[in-house]
N, C-alpha and C positions, 0 to 999 in steps of 0.2 A: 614480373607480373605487371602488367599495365594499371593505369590509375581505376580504382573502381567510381563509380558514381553509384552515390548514396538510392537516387531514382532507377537504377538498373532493374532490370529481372531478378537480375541474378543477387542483389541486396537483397529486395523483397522476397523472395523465395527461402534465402539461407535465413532471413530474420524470421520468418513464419514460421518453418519448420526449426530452427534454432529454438524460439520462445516457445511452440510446443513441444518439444523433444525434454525442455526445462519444465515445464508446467505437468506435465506426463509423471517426470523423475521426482520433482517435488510430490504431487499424487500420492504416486505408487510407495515413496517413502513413507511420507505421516500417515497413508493407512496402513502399510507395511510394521509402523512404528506403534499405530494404536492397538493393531489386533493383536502385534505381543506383548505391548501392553497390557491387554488387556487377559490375556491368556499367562501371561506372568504373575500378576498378581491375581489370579483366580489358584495357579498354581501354587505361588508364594504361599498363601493364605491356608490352603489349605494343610501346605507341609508344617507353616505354624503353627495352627490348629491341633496338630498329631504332634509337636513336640509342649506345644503349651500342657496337652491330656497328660504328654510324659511327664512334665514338672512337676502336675499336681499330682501324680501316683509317687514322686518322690517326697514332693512335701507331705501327703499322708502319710506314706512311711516315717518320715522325720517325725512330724507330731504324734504320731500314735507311739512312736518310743516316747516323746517326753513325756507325752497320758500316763504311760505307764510307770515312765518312773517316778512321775509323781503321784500317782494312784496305789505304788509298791510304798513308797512313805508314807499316806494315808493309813494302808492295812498293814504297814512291821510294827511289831509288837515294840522290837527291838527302839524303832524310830521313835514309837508312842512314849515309851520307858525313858527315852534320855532325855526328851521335849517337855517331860509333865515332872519327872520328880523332879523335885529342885537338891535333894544333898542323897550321895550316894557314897558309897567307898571309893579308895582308889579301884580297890578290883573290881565289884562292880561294873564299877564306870566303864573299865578297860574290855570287860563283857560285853556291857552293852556294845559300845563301840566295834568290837567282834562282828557280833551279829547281825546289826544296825547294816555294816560297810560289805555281810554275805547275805544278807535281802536285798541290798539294793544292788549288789552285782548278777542277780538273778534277772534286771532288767537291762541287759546287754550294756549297760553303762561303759564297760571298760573298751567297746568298739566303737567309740565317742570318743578321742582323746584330748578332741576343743571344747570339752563340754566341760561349765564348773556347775557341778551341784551344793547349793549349799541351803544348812537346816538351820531355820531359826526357831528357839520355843521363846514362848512367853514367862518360864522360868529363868531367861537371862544368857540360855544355853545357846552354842551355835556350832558346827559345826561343817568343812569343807570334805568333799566325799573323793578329792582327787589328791594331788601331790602339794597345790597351790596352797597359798595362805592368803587370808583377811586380811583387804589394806582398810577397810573402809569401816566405823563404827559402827555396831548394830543397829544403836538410833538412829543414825544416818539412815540409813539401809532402810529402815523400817520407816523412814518420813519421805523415801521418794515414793515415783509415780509405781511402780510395779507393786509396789507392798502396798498403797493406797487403794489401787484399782480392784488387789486379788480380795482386799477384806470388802470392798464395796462387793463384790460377787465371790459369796460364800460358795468354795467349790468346785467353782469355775479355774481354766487355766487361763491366764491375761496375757498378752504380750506385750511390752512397751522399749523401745528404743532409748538407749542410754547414751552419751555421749565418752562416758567411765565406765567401767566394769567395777566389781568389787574385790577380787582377787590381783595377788601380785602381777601377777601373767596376762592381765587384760583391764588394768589400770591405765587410764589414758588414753585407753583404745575405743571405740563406738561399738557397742553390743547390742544383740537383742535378746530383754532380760525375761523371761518367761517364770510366772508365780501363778502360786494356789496356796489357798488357806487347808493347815490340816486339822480336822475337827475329830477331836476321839470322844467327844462328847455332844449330846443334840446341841446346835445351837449355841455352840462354844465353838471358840476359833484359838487353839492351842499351839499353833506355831504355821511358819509359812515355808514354804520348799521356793528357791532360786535355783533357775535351772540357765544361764547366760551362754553364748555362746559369742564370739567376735562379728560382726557385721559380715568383714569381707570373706571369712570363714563360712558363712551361712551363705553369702551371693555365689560359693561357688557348684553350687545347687543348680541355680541357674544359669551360671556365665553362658554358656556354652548356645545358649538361647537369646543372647543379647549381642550388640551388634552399632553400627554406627547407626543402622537404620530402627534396629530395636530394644524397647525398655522395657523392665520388671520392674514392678511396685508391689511391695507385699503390702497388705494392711491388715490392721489387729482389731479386735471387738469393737473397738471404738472408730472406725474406718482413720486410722491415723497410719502414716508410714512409720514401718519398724525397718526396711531394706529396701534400696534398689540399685542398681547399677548406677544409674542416674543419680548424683551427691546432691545437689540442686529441690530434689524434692525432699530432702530429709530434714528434720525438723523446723518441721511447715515452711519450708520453701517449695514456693512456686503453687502455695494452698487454695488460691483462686482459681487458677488454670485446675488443678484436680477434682475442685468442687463440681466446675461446671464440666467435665469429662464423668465424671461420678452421674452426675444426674443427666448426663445425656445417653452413657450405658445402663440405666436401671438400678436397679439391685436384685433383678432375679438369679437365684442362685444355679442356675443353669450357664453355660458357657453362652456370650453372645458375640454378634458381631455389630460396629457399627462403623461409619464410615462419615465422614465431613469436609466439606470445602474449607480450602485454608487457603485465602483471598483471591478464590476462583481459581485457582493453580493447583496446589499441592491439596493431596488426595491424604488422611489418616486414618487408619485402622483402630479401634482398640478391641480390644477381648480381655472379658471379665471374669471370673468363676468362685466359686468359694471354696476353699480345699475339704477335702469329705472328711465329716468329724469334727468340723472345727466350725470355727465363726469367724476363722480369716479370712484373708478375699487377696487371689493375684487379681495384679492389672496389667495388661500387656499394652503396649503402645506400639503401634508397628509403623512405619511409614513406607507402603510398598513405591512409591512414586521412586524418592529416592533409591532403596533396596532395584528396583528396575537402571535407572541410570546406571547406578553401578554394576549392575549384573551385564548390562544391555551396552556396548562402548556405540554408544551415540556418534564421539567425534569421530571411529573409523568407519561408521554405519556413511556417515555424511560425505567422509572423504572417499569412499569406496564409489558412492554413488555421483559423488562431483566429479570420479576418476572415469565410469561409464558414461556419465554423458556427457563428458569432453570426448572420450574416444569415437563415442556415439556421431557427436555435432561434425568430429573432424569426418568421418566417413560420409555424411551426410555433404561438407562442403566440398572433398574429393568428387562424390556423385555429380552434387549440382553444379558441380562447374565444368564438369568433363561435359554433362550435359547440354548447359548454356554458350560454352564454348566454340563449338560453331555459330550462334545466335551473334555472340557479342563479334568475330572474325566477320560475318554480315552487316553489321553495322563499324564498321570499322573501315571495310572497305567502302561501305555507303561514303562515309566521311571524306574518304580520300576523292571519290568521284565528285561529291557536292565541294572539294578545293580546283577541280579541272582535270584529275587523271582517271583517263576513262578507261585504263586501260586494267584497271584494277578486278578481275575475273575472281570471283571466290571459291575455294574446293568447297564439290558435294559431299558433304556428310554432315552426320548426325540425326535425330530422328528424323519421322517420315515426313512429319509436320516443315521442317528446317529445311530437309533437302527441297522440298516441291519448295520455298521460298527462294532459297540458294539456285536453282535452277532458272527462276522464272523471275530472277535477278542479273543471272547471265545471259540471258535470252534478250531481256532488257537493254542492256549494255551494247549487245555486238549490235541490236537492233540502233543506239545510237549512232554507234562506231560507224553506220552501216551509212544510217542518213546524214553523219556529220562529214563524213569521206567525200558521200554524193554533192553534196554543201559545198566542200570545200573545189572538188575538181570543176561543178559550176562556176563558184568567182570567180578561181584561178582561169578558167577561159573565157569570165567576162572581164580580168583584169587585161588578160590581153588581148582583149578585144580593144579595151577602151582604149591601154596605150598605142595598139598599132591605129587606132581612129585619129590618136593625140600625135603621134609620128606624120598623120597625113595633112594634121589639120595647120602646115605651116602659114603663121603670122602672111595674108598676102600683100598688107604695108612692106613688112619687112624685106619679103622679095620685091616689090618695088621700088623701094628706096635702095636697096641693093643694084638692083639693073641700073636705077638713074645713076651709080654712082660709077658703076662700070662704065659707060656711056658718057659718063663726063670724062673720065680718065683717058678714053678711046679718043676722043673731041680735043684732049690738051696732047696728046699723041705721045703720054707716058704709057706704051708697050706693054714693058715689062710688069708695072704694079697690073697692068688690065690683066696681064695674064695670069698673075699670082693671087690676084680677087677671085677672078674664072675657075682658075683649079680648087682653091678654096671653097670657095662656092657650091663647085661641083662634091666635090668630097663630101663638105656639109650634108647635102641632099642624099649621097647617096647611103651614109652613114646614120641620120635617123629617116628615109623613107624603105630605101633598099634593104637594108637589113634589118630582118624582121625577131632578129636572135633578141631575147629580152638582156641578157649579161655579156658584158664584152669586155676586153683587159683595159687594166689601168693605163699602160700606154695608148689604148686607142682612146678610150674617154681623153685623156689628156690631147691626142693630135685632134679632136674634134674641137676640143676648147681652143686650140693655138689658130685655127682656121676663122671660130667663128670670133677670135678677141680681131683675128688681122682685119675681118670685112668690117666689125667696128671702128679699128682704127683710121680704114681708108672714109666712112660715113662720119665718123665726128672728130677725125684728127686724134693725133697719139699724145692728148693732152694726160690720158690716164694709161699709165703703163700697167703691163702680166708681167710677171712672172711666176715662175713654174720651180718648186723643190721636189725633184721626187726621186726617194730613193730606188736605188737599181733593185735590191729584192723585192721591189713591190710592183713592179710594168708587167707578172704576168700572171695578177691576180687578178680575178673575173669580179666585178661587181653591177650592179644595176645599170642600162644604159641611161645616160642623158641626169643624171644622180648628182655630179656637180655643175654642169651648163647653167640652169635656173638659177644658181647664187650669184655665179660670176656675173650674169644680165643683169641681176636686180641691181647690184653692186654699179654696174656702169649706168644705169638708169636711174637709181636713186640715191647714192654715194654722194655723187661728185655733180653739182648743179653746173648749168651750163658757164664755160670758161673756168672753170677748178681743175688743176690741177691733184694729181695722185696715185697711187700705187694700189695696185690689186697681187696679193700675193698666197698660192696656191700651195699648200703644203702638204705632201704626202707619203706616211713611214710608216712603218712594224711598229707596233708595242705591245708586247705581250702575245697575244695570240690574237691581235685584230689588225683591222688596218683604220689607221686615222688619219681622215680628212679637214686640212682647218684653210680656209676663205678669210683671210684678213686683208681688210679696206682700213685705209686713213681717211678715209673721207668725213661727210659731216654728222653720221652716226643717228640713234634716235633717242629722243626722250621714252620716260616709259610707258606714257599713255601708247603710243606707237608700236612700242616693243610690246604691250600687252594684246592688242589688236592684233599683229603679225604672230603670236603666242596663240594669238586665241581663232586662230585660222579664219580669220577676216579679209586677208590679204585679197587684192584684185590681178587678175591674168595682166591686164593693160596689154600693152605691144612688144607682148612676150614673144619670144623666136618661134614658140611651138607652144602648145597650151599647159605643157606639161610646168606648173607654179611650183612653189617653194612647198605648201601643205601637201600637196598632190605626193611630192616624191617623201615629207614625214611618212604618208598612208602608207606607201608602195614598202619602203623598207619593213613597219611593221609588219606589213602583212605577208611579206618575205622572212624577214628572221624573225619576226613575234615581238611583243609590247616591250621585250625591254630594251631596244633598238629604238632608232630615229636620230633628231637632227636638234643640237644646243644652239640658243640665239643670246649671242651676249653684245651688247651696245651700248655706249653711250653718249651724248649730245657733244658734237667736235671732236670726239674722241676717237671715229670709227666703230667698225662693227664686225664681230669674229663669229664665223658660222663652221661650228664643229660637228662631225659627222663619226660617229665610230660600227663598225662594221666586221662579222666576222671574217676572217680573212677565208678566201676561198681561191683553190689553183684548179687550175685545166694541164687535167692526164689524160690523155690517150682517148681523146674524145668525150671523154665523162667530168663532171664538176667533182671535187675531192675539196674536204674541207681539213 
C-alpha cells in the first residue's frame, strides 16, 4: 500500500466515520449499560424485598418459639415450684425437675438443639434444660447486660449479644442471649429464663440472604446489634455509620426502601422492618451497584463491543478505500504527469462522480499529447529550417579568402595543392549546402573536418596540426551534421594566437552504449571568467565557416536526444582546452535510423 497522507480524502473520511462509529459504540454501550442498570436493580430490589419478607416470616417463627418458651416457664407450675421454694426433698426436687423439663418440652424445645435454656430463681436455684452445663457463676450471669436489661422491663423478652455464652458448649463463643423476668407474684420478679443461642448459629437464618454485595443487622429493644453477617458492626463497631443509616431509614415499622449517593458514584440501598411480635428490627444493606457489576461482566460487555467496532471500522476501511481507490490512482497519475509523463492515461471506474473526472482527465491529456505532438513537429521543421538557412548562410569572408588563396597557389604554379584546396573546397560545399540530410556517418563528418582543417592549412600554414583517432566500429554511426566542425574552428581561431604553434586532436570511440567525442587543443586555454561566458552561451559567431556556433549545436543535440545530452567545456589558462561530447550511439539499416 502506498504512503497515505494524513490531508487525504481518504484519512478524513476513515477518521470521521472511524470516530463516529466509536462515539455511536460508546453511546449505545453506557445507555445499553444504564437501562440494565437500571432494570437490574429495580429487579435486584425487588427479589430482595420477597426474600427480606421471607427472613422476617422465619425470624417470627424463631421468636414466637422463644415467647413461648419463655411464656411456658412463666405459667409451669412445675418452673414456679423449683424457682420460689428454697428447701425441698431430694424426691421432690427430682419431681419437680420431672415436670419442670415435660412443660417445657411441650414448647418444641427439643427441635432447637443450639438452644441453652437456662432457669434462674431468686432462691439461689438454677437450672440448664438441655445436656449442657454452667460454666459461668449465677452472680456473674445475673450482673451482665441480658439480666439487667430483662429486670429493667418486667416481662418483656430482651435480647443482648454476648461475647461468652454461659454453658460449656458455647463458652468462648459470641451469642445472642435472649431474657425475661418470671414473675409468679404481682410485681415481684422471682427468677429470669436465658434462652442463648451461638451468633453464627443464629446468622444462619439469614446467610442465604447475605452476600459480598449484601448485609443483615439484627437489632434488639435497644436498637443495638445482637447479629450480622458483617463482624465489624458488632459490638458497636462502625456505631456512627449505623446511627446515621438508622436515622436516615426512619423507624417506621413498616418495610422501607432508601437509597444514597456514595461520593456521587456508588448507589446503596437499605431496607428496614421490625420482625412481627417483637421489638427487634432487621437492617438490610444492599449495594445493587456492585450486586450489578457482578452480575453484569462489564469487562466482556466492553471487549465484545471493542471486538464489533474494530470489525465494524475494518469494513468500513475495506469500503472506503475500494471506494476512494480510483480517486487516489487519479491523482497519482496527475503526479506523474505534473514530473513530464504524459502519457500516464488512468482506468475508468469507480463511482459516477470519479469516472466523469477519470474521463475528462483523459480527454485532457490526449488533448495535450495532441497539441504537444503539433508543437513538437512545428519546431522540428522550424529546426530544419533554420539549419538548412544556417547550411546556406556560408561565412562569404571565408569563401573569399579561400579563393584568394587558391589564386595565390595557381599564381606560384603549385598545381597540385590548387587542385587538392579545389576538390576540398568543392566537397566542403557540397557536403553542408547540397545535402540537405540533417544526420550523416561519422566517417563523413570526419572527411568533412580533414577538407576543411586542409583549406585552413593552405590559409594560415600548417603551423597547427589534426589529427584524427577514430575507431573503426564507430565510421558508420549516424550523428548530427556539422556537430564537431564548430569546435575544431574555434580551436584554430582562438587556441593558437597568431605564429603558435600546436596540435588539435580529435578523438572518437564506443563506451558503453554511446559514442564519445572529445576535441583536445594545447593551445593557450581560458581562464574562467571566459570559460563561464562560453558556459553561459555568450559566445559570438565571428568568421565562423557557417553560422552554425558552439551553443547553436548544445541546442541542436538537446533537442535531438533531450536535456540530458549536450556538450562538456573543460579549460584552463596555458593548459589547453577539452570539449567532450557524449551521444547515443545510433546505426543506419536498410534505410532507417536504429538505435
Amino acid at each position: 500500500m502506498k504512503n497515505i497522507h494524513i490531508n487525504s480524502l481518504f484519512v478524513k473520511i476513515l477518521g470521521t466515520v472511524t470516530v463516529g462509529i466509536i462515539c455511536l459504540s460508546v453511546a449505545l454501550s453506557t445507555l445499553n449499560l444504564l437501562i440494565s442498570k437500571e432494570v437490574f436493580v429495580e429487579s435486584f430490589s425487588e427479589s430482595q424485598q420477597k426474600a427480606f419478607r421471607q427472613i422476617d416470616q422465619e425470624f417470627y417463627e424463631f421468636f414466637s418459639m422463644i415467647t413461648n418458651i419463655a411464656t411456658r416457664a412463666d405459667t409451669s407450675w412445675a418452673v414456679r415450684k423449683y424457682l420460689t421454694e428454697k428447701e425441698q426433698s431430694p424426691e421432690e426436687e427430682m419431681k419437680t425437675i420431672y415436670y419442670m423439663q415435660s412443660h417445657m418440652k411441650e414448647t418444641r424445645l427439643d427441635e432447637y438443639s443450639e438452644l441453652n435454656v437456662m432457669l434462674v430463681g431468686n432462691n439461689g436455684k438454677d437450672y440448664v434444660l438441655n445436656d449442657s452445663s454452667k460454666e459461668v457463676p449465677v452472680g456473674e450471669i445475673l450482673e451482665g447486660n441480658a439480666a439487667r436489661k430483662a429486670m429493667e422491663l418486667p416481662g418483656k423478652l430482651v435480647c443482648e449479644y454476648e461475647e461468652s455464652g454461659y454453658t460449656n458448649d458455647q463458652k468462648g463463643t459470641p451469642v445472642m442471649v435472649m431474657a425475661r423476668t418470671l414473675s409468679y407474684e404481682e410485681n415481684q420478679c422471682d427468677g429470669l429464663v436465658f434462652i442463648s443461642v451461638k451468633e453464627s448459629e443464629f446468622q444462619k437464618m439469614y446467610d442465604y440472604f447475605t452476600s459480598d454485595t449484601n448485609d443483615i443487622i439484627i437489632l434488639n429493644q435497644d436498637v443495638e446489634v445482637v447479629s450480622s453477617n458483617e463482624q465489624s458492626f458488632l459490638n458497636d463497631g462502625r456505631k456512627e455509620e449505623l446511627e446515621k443509616i438508622l436515622k436516615e431509614v426512619g423507624t417506621e415499622e413498616t418495610a422501607l426502601e432508601k437509597v444514597k449517593d456514595k461520593n456521587q458514584a456508588n448507589v446503596e440501598m437499605y431496607m428496614t422492618q421490625k420482625i412481627q411480635g417483637t421489638n427487634f428490627r432487621i437492617l438490610g444493606i444492599i449495594d445493587p451497584e456492585s450486586a450489578f457489576l457482578k452480575q453484569y461482566d462489564v469487562r466482556s460487555t466492553i471487549l465484545l463491543t471493542l471486538g464489533i467496532t474494530c470489525l465494524t471500522a475494518l469494513f468500513v476501511f475495506l469500503f472506503i478505500r475500494q471506494q476512494t481507490r480510483p480517486l487516489s490512482k487519479l491523482a497519482d497519475k496527475m503526479r506523474l504527469v505534473q514530473e513530464g509523463n504524459l502519457k500516464e492515461y488512468v482506468e475508468v471506474e469507480g463511482t459516477e462522480e470519479i469516472q466523469e473526472l477519470s474521463k475528462t482527465y483523459n480527454t485532457m491529456l490526449e488533448h495535450i499529447n495532441q497539441y504537444i505532438e503539433e508543437r513538437m513537429k512545428i519546431q522540428e521543421e522550424k529546426r530544419n529550417a533554420e539549419i538548412h538557412a544556417l547550411q546556406m548562410q556560408i561565412n562569404p569572408h571565408y569563401i573569399y579568402n579561400t579563393l584568394a588563396s587558391i589564386k595565390w597557389l595557381i599564381w606560384q604554379g603549385d598545381a597540385s595543392k590548387s587542385t587538392a584546396v579545389i576538390d576540398a573546397f568543392i566537397s566542403l560545399l557540397r557536403n553542408t549546402i547540397s545535402n540537405v540530410d540533417e544526420f550523416v556517418t561519422v566517417e563523413q563528418e570526419v572527411e568533412n573536418l580533414r577538407n576543411y582543417v586542409l583549406i585552413n592549412q593552405i590559409r594560415y600554414g600548417d603551423a597547427v596540426g589534426v589529427e584524427f583517432y577514430v575507431a573503426e566500429n564507430c565510421k558508420d554511426c549516424l550523428v548530427p551534421k556539422l556537430i564537431l566542425q564548430p569546435f575544431v574552428e574555434n580551436a584554430f581561431l582562438h587556441a593558437f594566437p597568431e605564429g603558435m604553434r600546436g596540435e588539435i586532436s580529435v578523438f572518437i570511440k564506443e563506451e558503453k552504449s554511446y559514442l564519445r567525442f572529445d576535441i583536445v587543443d594545447d593551445g593557450v586555454g581560458m581562464g574562467a571568467e571566459l570559460l563561464y561566458t562560453l558556459r553561459a552561451k555568450k559566445d559570438k559567431k565571428g568568421e565562423h565557416f557557417t553560422g552554425i556556433g558552439i551553443n547553436n549545436v548544445d541546442d541542436r543535440i538537446k533537442l535531438i536526444y533531450g536535456m540530458d545530452y549536450g556538450i562538456n567545456i573543460s579549460s584552463e589558462k596555458e593548459k589547453g582546452t577539452t570539449i567532450t561530447i557524449l551521444l547515443p550511439r545510433k546505426e543506419k539499416e536498410d534505410g532507417s535510423f536504429v538505435s
